[in-house]
N, CA and C atoms as an extended XYZ file, in Angstrom:
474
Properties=species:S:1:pos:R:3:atomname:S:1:resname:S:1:resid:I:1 pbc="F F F"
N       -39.699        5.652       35.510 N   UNK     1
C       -38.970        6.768       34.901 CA  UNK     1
C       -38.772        6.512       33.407 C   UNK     1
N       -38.355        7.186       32.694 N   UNK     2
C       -38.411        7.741       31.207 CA  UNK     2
C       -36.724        6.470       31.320 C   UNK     2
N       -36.077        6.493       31.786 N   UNK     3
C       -35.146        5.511       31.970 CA  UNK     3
C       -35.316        4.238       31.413 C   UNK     3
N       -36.133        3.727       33.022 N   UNK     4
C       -36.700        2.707       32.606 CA  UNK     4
C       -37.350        1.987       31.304 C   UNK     4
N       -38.244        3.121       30.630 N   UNK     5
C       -39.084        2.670       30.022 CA  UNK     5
C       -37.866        2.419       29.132 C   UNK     5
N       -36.785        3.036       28.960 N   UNK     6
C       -35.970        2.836       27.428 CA  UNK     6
C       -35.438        2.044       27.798 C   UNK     6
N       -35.232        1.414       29.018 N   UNK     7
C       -34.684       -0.078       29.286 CA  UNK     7
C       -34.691       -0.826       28.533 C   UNK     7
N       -36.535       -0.852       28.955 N   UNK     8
C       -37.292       -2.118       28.734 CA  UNK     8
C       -37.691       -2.407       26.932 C   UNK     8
N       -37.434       -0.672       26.541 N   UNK     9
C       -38.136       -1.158       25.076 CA  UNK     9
C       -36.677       -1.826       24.430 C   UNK     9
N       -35.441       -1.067       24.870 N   UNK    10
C       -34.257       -1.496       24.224 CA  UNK    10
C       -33.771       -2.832       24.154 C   UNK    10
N       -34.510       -3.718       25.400 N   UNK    11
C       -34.712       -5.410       25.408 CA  UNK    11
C       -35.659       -5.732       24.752 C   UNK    11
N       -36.924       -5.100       24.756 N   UNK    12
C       -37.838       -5.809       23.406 CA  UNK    12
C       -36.958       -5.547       21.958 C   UNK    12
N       -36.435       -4.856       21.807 N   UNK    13
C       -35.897       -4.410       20.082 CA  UNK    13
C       -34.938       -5.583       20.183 C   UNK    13
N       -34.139       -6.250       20.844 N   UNK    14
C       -33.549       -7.705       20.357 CA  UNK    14
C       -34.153       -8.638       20.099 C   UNK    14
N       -35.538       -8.176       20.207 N   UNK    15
C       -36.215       -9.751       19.793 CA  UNK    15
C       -36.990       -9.512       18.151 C   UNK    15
N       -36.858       -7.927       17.638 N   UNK    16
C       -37.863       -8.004       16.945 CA  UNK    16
C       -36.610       -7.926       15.408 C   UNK    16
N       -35.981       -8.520       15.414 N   UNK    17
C       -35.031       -8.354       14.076 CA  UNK    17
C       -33.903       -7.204       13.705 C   UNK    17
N       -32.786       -7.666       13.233 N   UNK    18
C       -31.738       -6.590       13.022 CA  UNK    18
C       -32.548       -5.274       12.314 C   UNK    18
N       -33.082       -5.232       11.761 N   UNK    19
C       -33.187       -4.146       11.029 CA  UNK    19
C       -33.836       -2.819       12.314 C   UNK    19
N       -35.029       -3.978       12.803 N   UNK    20
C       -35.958       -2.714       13.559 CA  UNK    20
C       -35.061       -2.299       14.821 C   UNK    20
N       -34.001       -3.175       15.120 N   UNK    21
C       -32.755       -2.840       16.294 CA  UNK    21
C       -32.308       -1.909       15.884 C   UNK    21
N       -31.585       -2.038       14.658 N   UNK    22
C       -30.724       -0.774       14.187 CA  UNK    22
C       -31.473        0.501       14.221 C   UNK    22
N       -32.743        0.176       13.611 N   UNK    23
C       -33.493        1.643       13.243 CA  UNK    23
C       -33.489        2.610       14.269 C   UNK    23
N       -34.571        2.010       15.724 N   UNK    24
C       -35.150        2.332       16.892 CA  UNK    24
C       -34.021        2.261       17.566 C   UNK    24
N       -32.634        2.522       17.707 N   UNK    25
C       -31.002        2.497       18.283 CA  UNK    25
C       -30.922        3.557       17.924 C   UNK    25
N       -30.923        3.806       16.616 N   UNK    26
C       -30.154        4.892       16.047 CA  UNK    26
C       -30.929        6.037       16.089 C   UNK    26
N       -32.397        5.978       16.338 N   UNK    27
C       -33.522        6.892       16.528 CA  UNK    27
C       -33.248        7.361       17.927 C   UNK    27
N       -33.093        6.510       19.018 N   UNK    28
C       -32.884        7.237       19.999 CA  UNK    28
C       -31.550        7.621       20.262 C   UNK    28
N       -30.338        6.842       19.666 N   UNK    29
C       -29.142        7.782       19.950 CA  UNK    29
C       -28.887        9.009       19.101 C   UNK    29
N       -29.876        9.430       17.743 N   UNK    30
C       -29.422       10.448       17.104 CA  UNK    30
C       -30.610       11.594       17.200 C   UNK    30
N       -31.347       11.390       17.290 N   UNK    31
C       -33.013       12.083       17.932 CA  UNK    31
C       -33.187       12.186       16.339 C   UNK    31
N       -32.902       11.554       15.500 N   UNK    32
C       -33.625       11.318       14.027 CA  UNK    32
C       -35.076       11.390       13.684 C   UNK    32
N       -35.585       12.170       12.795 N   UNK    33
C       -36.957       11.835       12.236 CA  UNK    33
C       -36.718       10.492       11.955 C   UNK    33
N       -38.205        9.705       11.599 N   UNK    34
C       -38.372        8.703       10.904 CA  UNK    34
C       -38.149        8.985        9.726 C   UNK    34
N       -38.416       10.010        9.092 N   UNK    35
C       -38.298       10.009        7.616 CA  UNK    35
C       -37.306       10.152        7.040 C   UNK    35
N       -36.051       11.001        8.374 N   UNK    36
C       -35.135       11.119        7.564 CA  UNK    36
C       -33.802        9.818        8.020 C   UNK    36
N       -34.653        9.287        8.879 N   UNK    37
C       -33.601        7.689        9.148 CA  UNK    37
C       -34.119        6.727        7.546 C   UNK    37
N       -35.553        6.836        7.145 N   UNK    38
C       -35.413        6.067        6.002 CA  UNK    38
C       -35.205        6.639        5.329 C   UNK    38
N       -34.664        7.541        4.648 N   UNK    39
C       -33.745        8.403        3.478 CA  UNK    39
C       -31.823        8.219        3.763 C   UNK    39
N       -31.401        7.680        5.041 N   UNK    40
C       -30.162        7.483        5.005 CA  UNK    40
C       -29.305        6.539        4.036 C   UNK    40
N       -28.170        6.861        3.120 N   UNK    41
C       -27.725        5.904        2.176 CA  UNK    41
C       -26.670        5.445        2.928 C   UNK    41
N       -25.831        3.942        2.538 N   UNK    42
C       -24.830        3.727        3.362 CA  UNK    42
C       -23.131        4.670        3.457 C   UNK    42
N       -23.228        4.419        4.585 N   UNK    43
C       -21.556        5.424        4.772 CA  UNK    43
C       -21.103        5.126        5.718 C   UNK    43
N       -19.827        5.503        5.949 N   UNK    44
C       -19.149        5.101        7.418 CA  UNK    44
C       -19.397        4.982        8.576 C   UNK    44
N       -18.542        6.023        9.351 N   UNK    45
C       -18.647        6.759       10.526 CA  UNK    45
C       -20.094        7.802       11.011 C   UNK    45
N       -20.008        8.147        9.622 N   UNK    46
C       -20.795        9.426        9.771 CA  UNK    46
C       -22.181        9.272        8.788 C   UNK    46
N       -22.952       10.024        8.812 N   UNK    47
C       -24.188        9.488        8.536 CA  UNK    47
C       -24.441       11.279        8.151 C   UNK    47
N       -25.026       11.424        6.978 N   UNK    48
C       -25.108       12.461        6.140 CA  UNK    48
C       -26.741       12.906        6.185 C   UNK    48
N       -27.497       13.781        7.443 N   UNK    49
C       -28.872       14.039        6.944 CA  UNK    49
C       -29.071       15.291        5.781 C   UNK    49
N       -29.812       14.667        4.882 N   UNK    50
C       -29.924       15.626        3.663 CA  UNK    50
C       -30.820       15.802        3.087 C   UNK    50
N       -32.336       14.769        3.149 N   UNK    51
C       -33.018       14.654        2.844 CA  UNK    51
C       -34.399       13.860        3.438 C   UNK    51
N       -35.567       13.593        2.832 N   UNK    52
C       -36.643       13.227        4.148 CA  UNK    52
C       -37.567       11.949        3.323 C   UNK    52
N       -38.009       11.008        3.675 N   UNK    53
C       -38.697       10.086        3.059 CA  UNK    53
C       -40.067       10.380        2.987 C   UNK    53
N       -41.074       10.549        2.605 N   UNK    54
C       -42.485       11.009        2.433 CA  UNK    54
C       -43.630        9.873        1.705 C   UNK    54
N       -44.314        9.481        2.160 N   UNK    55
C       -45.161        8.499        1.770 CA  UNK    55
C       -46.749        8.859        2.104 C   UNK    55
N       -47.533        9.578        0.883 N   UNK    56
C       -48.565        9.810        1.085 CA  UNK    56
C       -49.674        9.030        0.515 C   UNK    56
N       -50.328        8.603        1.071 N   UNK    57
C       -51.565        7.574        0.522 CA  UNK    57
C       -52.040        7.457       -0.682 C   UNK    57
N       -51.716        6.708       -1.491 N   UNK    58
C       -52.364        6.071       -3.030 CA  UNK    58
C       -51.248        7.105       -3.670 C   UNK    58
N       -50.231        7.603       -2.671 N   UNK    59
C       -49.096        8.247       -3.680 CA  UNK    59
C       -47.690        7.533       -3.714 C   UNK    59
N       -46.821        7.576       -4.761 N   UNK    60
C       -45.551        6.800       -4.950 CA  UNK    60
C       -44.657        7.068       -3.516 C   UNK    60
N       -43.279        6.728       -3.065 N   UNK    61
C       -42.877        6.759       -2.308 CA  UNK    61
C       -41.588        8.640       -2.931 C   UNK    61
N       -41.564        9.211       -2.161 N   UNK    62
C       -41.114       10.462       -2.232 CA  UNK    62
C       -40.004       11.077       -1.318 C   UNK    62
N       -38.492       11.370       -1.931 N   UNK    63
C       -37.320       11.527       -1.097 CA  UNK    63
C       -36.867       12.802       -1.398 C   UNK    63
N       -37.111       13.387       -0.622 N   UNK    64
C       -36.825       15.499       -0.998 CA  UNK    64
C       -35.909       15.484        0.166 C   UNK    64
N       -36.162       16.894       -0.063 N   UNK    65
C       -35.247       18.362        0.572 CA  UNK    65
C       -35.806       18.113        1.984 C   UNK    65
N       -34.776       18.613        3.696 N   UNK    66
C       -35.593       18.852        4.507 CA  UNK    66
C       -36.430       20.134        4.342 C   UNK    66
N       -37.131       20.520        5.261 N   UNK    67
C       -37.770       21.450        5.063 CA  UNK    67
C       -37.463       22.941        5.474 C   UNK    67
N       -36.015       22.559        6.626 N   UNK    68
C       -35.477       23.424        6.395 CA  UNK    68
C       -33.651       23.580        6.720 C   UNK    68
N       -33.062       24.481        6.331 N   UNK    69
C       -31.362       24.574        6.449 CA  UNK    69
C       -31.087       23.621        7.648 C   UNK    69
N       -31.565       24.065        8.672 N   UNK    70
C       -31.121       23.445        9.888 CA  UNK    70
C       -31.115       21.910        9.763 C   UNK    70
N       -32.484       21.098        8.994 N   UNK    71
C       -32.582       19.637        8.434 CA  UNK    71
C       -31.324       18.856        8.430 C   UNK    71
N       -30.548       20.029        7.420 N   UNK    72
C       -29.506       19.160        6.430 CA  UNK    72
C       -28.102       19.192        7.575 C   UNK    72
N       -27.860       18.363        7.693 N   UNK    73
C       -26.469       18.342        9.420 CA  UNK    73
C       -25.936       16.797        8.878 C   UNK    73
N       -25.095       16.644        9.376 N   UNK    74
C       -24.264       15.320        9.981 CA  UNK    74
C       -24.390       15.089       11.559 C   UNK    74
N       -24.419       14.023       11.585 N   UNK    75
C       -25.072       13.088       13.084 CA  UNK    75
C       -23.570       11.755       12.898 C   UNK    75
N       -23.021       12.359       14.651 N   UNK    76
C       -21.908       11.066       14.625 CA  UNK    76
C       -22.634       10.044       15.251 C   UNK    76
N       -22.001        8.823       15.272 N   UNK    77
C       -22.296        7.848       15.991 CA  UNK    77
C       -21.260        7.114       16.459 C   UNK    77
N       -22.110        6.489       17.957 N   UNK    78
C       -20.942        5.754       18.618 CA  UNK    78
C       -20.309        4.792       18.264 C   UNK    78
N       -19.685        3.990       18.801 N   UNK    79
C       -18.776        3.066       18.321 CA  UNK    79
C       -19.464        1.751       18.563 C   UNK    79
N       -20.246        1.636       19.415 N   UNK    80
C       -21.343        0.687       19.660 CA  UNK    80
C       -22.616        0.923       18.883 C   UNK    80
N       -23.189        1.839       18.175 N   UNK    81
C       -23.746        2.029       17.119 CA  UNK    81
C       -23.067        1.619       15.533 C   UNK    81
N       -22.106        2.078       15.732 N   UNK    82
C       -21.455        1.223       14.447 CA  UNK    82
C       -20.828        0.087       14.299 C   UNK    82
N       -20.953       -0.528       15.138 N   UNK    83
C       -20.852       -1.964       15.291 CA  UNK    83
C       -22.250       -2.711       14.756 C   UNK    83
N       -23.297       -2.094       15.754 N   UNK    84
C       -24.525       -2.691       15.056 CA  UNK    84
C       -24.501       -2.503       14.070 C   UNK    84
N       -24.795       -1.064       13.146 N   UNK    85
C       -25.061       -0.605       12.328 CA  UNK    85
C       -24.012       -1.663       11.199 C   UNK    85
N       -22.574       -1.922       11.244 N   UNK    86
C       -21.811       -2.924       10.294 CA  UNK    86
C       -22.617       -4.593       10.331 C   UNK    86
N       -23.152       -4.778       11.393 N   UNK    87
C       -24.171       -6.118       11.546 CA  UNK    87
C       -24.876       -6.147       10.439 C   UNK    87
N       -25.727       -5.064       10.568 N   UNK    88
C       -27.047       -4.738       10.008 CA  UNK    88
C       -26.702       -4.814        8.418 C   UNK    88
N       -25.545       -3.906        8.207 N   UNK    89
C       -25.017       -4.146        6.609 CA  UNK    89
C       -24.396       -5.286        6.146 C   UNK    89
N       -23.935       -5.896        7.050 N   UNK    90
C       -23.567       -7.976        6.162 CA  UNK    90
C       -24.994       -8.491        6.044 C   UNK    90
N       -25.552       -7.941        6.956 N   UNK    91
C       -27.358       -8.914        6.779 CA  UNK    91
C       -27.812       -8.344        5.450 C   UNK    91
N       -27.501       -7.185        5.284 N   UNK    92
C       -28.447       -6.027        4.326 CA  UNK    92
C       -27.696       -6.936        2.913 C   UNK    92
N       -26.516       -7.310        2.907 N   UNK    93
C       -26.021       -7.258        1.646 CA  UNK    93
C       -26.278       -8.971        1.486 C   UNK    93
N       -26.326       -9.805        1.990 N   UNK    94
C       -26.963      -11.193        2.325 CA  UNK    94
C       -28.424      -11.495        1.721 C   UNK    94
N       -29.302      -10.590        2.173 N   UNK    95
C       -30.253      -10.162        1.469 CA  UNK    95
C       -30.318       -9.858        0.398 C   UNK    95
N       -29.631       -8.751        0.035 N   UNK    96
C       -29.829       -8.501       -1.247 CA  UNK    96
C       -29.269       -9.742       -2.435 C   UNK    96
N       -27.741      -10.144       -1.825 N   UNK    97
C       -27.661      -11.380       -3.249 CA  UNK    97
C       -28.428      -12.494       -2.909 C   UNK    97
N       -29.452      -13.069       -1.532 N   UNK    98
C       -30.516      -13.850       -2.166 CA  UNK    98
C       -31.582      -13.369       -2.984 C   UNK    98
N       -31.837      -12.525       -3.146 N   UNK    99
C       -32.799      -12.412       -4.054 CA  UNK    99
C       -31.719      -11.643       -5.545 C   UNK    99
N       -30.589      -11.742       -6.162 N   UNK   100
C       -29.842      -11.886       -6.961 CA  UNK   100
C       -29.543      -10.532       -7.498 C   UNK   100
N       -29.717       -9.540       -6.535 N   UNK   101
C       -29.622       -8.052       -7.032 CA  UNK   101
C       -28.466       -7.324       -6.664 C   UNK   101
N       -27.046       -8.519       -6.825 N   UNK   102
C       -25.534       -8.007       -6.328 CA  UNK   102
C       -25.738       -7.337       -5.035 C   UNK   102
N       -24.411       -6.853       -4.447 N   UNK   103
C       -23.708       -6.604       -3.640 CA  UNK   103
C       -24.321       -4.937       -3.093 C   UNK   103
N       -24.387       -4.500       -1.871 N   UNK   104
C       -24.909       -2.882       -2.191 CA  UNK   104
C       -23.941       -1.863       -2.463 C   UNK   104
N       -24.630       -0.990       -2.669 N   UNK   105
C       -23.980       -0.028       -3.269 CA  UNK   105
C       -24.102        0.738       -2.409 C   UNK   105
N       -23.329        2.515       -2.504 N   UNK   106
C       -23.214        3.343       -1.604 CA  UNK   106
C       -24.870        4.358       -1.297 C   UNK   106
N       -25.084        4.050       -2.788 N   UNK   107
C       -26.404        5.217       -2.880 CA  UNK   107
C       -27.593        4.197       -2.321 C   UNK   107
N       -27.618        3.060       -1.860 N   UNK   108
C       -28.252        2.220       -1.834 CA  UNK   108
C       -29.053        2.669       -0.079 C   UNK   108
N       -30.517        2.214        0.624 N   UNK   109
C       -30.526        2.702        1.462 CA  UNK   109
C       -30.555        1.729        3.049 C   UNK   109
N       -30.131        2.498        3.756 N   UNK   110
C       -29.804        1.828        4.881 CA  UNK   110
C       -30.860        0.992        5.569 C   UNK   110
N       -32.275        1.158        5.182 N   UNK   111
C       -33.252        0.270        5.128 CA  UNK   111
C       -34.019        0.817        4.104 C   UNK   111
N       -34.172       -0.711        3.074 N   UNK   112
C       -34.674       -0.401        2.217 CA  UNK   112
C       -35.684       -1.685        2.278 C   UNK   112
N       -36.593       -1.504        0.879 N   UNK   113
C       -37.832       -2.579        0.461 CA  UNK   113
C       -37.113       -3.677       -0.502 C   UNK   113
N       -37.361       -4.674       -0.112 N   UNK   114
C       -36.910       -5.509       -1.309 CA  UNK   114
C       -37.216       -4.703       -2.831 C   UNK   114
N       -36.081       -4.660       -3.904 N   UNK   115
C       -36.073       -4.104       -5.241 CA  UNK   115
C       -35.912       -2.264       -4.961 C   UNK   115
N       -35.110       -2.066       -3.965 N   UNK   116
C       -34.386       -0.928       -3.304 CA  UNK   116
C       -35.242        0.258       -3.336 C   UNK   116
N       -36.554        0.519       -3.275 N   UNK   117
C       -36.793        1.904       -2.527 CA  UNK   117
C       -36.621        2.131       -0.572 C   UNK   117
N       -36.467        3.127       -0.633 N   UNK   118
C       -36.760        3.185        0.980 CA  UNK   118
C       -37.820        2.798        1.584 C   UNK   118
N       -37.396        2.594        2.740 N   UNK   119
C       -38.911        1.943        4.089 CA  UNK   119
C       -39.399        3.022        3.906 C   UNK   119
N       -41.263        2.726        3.999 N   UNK   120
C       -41.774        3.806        4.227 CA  UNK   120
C       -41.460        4.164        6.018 C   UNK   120
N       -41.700        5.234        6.172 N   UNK   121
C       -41.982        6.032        8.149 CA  UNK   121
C       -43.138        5.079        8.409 C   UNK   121
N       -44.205        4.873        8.161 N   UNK   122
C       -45.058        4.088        8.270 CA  UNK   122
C       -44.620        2.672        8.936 C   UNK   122
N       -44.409        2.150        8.052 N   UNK   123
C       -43.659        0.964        8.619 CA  UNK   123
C       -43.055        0.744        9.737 C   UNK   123
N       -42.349        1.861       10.053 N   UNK   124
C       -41.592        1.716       11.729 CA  UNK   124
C       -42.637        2.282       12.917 C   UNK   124
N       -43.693        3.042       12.316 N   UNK   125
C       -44.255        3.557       13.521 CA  UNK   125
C       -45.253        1.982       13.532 C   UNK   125
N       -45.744        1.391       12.198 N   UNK   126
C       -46.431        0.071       12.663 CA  UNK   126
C       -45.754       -0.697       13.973 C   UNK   126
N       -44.419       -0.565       13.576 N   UNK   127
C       -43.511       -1.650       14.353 CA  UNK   127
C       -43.523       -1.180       15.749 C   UNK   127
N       -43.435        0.194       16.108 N   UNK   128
C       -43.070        0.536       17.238 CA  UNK   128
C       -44.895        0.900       18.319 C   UNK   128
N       -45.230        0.379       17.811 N   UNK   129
C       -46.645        0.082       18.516 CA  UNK   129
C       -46.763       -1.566       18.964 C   UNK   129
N       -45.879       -2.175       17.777 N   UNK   130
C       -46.345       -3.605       18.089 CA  UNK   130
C       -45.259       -3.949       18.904 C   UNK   130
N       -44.347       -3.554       19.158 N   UNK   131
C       -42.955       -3.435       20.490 CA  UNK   131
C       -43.431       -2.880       21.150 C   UNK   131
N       -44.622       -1.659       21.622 N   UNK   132
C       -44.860       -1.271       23.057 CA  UNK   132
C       -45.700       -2.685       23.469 C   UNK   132
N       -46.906       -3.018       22.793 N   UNK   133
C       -47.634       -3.828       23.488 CA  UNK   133
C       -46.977       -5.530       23.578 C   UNK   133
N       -46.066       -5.790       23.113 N   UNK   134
C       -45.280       -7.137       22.814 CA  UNK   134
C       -44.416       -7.186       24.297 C   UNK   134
N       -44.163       -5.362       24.602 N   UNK   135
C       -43.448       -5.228       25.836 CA  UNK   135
C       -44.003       -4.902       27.110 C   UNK   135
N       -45.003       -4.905       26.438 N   UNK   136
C       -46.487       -4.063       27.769 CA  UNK   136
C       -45.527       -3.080       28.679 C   UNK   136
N       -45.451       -2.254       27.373 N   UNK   137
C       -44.432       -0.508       27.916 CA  UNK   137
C       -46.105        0.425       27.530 C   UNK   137
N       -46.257        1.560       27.919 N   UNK   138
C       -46.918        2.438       27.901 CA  UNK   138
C       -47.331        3.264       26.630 C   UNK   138
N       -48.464        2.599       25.845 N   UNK   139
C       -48.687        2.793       24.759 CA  UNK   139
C       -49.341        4.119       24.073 C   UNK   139
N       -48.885        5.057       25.063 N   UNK   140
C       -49.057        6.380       24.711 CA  UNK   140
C       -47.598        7.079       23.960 C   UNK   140
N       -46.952        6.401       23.929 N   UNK   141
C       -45.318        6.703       23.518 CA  UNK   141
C       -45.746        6.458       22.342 C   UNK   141
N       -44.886        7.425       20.795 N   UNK   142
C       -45.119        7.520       19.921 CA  UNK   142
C       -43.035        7.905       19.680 C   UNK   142
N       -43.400        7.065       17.910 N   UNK   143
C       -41.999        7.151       17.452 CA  UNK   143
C       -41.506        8.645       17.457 C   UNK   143
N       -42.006        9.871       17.610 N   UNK   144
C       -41.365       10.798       17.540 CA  UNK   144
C       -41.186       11.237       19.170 C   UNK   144
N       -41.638        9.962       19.866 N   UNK   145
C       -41.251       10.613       21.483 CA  UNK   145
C       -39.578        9.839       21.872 C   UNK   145
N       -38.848        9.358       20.920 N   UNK   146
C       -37.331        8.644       20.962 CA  UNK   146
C       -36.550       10.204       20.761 C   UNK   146
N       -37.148       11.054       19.819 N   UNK   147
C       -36.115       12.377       19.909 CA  UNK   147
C       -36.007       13.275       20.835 C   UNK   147
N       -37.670       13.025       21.799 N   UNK   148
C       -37.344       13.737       22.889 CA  UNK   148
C       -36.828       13.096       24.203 C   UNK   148
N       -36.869       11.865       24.005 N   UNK   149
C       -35.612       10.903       25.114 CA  UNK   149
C       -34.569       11.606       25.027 C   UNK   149
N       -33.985       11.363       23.632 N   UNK   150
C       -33.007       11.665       23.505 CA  UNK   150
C       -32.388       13.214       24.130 C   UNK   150
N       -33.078       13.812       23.530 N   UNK   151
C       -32.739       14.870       24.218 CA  UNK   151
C       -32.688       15.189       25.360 C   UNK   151
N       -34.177       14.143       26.048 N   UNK   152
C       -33.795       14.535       28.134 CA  UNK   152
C       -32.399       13.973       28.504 C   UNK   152
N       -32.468       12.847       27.639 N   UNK   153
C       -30.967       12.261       28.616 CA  UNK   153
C       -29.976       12.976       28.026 C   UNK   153
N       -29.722       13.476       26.856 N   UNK   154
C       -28.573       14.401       26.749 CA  UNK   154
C       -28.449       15.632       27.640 C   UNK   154
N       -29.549       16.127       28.239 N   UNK   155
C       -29.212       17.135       28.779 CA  UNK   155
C       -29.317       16.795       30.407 C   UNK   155
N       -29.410       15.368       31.134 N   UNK   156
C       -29.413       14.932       32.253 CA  UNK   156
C       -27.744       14.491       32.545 C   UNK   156
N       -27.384       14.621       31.319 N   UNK   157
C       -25.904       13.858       31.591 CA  UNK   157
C       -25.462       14.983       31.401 C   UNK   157
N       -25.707       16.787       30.522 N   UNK   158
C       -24.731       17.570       30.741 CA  UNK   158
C       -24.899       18.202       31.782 C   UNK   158
């Protein structure tokens, strides 16, 4: 079952580093694009979608508008999401003063590249191929199939 499988990937994501935990957590508890989880800046409780990360080949990295009204929303999160998610930011800011670039800031992004642009989308869908087969889960699953989890189990539980 569709269950299962999020079991099993949600035990591979503890092995593959805070960051890709937080990401692929928050992807399936918020049914988030990739693009617009790497466009998130840090904030509380609440998590502000407003904009979309875009990375096109031999082109710079690119943070716009969604594409449309509906895009731009606020997404809560649980309390066990923001627990990780506060993990993820002592690591994030640990990081940043080893390599000597102070403390983060608010506009700063919730995964970013060393010397602060955003992750490309790229990057996580690399990752989330190398977590199906690391988990020998069913490698027809694709990062934009976490928003439609999300959504079966939201509507299995209402």
């Amino acid at each position: 079952t569709i269950e299962e499988i999020v079991q099993r990937f949600i035990t591979e994501l503890e092995s593959q580093g805070l960051k890709y935990e937080a990401y692929f957590k928050m992807s399936l508890a918020t049914s988030m694009r990739r693009s617009e989880a790497c466009s998130l800046q840090w904030s509380e409780e609440v998590l502000h979608i407003r904009r979309n990360v875009v990375k096109l080949s031999g082109q710079p990295i690119l943070v716009k508008e969604p594409k449309t009204r509906a895009g731009v929303r606020v997404v809560y999160l649980s309390k066990e999401l923001c627990k990780l998610l506060r993990v993820w930011q002592k690591e994030s800011v640990w990081e940043k003063e080893q390599r000597g670039e102070g403390g983060l800031e608010e506009e700063d992004y919730l995964f970013r590249q060393p010397g602060g642009d955003p992750m490309v989308p790229s990057t996580f869908t690399f990752r989330f191929k190398k977590i199906l087969r690391e988990g020998n889960l069913p490698d027809n699953l694709n990062v934009h199939s976490l928003r439609h989890t999300n959504a079966s189990m939201l509507i299995a539980q209402g």
